[in-house]
C-alpha positions as CSV (number, residue, x, y, z in Angstrom):
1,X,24.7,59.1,-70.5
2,X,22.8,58.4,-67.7
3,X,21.0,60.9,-65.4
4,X,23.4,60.7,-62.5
5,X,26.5,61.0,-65.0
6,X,24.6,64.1,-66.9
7,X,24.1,65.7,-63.5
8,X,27.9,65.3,-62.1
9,X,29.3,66.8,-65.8
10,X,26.9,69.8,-65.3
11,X,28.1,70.3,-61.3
12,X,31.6,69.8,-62.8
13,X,30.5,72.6,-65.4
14,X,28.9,74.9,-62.6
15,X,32.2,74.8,-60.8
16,X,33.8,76.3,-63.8
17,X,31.1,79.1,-63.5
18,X,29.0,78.2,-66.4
19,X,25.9,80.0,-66.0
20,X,24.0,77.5,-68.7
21,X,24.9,74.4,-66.6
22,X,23.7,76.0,-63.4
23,X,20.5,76.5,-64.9
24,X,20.2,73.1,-66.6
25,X,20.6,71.5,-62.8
26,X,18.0,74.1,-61.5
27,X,15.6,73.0,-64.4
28,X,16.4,69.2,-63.8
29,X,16.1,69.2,-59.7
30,X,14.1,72.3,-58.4
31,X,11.0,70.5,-58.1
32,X,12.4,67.6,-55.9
33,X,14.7,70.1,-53.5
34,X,11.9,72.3,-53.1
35,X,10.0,69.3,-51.9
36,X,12.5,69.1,-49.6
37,X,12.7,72.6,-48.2
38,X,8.6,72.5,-47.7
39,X,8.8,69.4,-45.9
40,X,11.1,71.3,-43.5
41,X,9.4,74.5,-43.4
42,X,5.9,73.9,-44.2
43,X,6.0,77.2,-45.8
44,X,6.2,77.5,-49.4
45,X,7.3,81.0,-49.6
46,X,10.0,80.5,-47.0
47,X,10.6,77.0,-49.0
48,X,11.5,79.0,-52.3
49,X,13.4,81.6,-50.5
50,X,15.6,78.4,-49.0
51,X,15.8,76.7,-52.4
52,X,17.4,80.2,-53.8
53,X,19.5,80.5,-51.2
54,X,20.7,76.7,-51.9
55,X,21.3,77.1,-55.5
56,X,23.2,80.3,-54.4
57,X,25.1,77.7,-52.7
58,X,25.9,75.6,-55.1
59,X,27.0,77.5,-57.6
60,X,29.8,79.1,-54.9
61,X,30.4,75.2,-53.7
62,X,30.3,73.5,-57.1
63,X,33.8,72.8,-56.5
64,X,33.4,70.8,-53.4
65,X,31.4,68.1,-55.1
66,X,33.2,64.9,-54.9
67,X,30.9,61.7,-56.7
68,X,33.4,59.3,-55.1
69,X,31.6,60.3,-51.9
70,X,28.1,60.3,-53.1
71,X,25.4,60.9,-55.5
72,X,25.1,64.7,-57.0
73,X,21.4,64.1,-55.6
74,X,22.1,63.6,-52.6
75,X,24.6,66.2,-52.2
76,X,22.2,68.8,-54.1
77,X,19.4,67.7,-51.7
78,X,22.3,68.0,-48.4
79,X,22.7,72.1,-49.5
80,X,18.8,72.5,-49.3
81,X,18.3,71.0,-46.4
82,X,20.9,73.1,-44.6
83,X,20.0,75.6,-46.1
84,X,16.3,75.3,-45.0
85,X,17.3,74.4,-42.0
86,X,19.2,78.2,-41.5
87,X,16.0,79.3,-42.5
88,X,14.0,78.0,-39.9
89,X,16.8,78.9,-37.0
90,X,17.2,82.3,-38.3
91,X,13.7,82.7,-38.3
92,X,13.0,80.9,-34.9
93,X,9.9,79.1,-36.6
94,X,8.7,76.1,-34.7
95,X,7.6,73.4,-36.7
96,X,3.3,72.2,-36.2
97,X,3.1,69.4,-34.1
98,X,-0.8,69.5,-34.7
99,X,-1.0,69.4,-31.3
100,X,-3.4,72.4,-30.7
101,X,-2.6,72.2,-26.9
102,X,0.7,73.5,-27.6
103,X,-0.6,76.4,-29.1
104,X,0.6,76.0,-33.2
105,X,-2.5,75.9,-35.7
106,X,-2.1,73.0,-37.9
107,X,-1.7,73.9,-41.9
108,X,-4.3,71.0,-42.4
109,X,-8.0,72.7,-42.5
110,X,-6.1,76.2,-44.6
111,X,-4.6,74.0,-47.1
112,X,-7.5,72.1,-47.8
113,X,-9.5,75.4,-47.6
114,X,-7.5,76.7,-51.0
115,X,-7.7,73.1,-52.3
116,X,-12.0,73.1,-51.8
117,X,-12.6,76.7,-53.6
118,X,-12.3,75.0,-56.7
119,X,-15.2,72.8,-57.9
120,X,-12.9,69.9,-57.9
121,X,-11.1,70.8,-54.4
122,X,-15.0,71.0,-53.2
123,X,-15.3,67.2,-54.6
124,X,-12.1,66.1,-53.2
125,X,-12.8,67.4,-49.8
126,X,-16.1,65.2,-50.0
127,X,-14.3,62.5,-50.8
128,X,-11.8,63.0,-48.2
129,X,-14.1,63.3,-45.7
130,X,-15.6,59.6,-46.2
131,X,-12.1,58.6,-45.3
132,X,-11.0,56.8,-42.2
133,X,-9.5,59.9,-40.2
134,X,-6.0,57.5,-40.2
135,X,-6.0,56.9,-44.1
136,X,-7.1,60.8,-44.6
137,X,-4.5,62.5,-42.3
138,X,-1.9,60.1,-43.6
139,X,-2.8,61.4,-47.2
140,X,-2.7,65.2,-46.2
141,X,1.0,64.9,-44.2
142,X,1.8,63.3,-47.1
143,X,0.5,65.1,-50.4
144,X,-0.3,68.7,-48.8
145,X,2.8,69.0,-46.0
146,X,4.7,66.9,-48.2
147,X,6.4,64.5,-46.4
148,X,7.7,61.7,-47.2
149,X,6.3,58.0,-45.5
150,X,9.1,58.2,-43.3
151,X,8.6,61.6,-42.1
152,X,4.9,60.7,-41.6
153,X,5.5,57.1,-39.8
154,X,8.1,59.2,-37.4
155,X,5.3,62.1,-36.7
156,X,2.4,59.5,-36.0
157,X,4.9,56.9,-34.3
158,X,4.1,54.0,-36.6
159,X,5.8,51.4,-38.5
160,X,7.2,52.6,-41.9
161,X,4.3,49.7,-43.0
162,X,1.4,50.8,-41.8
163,X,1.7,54.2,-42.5
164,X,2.2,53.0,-46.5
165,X,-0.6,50.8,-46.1
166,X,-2.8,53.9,-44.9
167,X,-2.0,55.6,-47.7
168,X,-2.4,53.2,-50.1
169,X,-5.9,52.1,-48.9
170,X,-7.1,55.8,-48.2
171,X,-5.8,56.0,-52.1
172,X,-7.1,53.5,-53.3
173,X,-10.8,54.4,-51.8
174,X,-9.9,58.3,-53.3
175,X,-9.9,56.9,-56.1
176,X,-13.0,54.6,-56.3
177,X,-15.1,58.0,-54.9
178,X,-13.6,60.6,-57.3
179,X,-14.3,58.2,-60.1
């Protein structure tokens, strides 16, 4: 059975109000949909108070999974971003644009803060900072905001290409530096 199949008989279980299955999809997809709620909300408390409410969700809306119409994934990943994006509305939260003119403090310089108290983070922030500023900002909207290439290439404006590119390099040169 593959993964997809496995995960449309446990949806089909959840809708029956099995407890076990409910859990099992939790267990298989949490980490992934709360990716996707802290791409939206760049807060990872108000991320894992979105993915509850999502898996809240689903268990009440098990039922309305159809696979004909799509993959359990994608639905799954539909509920949390809805249900992030309630979060954000409720909570009238703007989004950073990293665009201190417009007031918002980017997440950039705390994250990496937590990051370099460790005697790794410190080594990692020495690395990063030998970076090109494009490969190094590309690499923290990616593995610190968590967003995907896409997200990033729409924030910066750039071809889907180039932004992978960036990453890869910047990577690549991590790498070579931390090794």
């Amino acid at each position: 059975m593959d993964a997809e199949t496995d995960l449309t008989a446990l949806l089909s279980a959840v809708a029956q109000g099995d407890r076990v299955a409910l859990r099992a999809v939790y267990e298989r997809q949490s980490v992934r949909l709360f990716g996707v709620a802290n791409a939206i909300l760049r807060d990872r408390d108000a991320a894992a108070d979105a993915l509850q409410d999502a898996f809240l969700r689903i268990a009440r809306r098990a039922q309305q999974f159809d696979p004909a119409r799509g993959t359990p994934e994608a639905w799954l990943g539909a509920i949390v971003r809805y249900a992030a994006l309630d979060m954000a509305r409720a909570r009238g939260r703007e989004i950073p644009s990293d665009d201190p003119s417009l007031g918002d403090q980017p997440v950039e310089a705390e994250a990496l803060e937590r990051v370099a108290a460790e005697a790794e983070g410190r080594r990692l922030r020495q690395c990063l900072a030998t970076l090109e500023e494009r490969n190094r900002r590309g690499i923290v909207l990616a593995f610190v905001h968590g967003l995907s290439h896409a997200q990033i290439a729409a924030r910066l404006e750039l071809p889907l290409g180039t932004v992978k590119a960036w990453i890869r390099r910047g990577l690549l040169r991590l790498r070579e530096c931390l090794a």
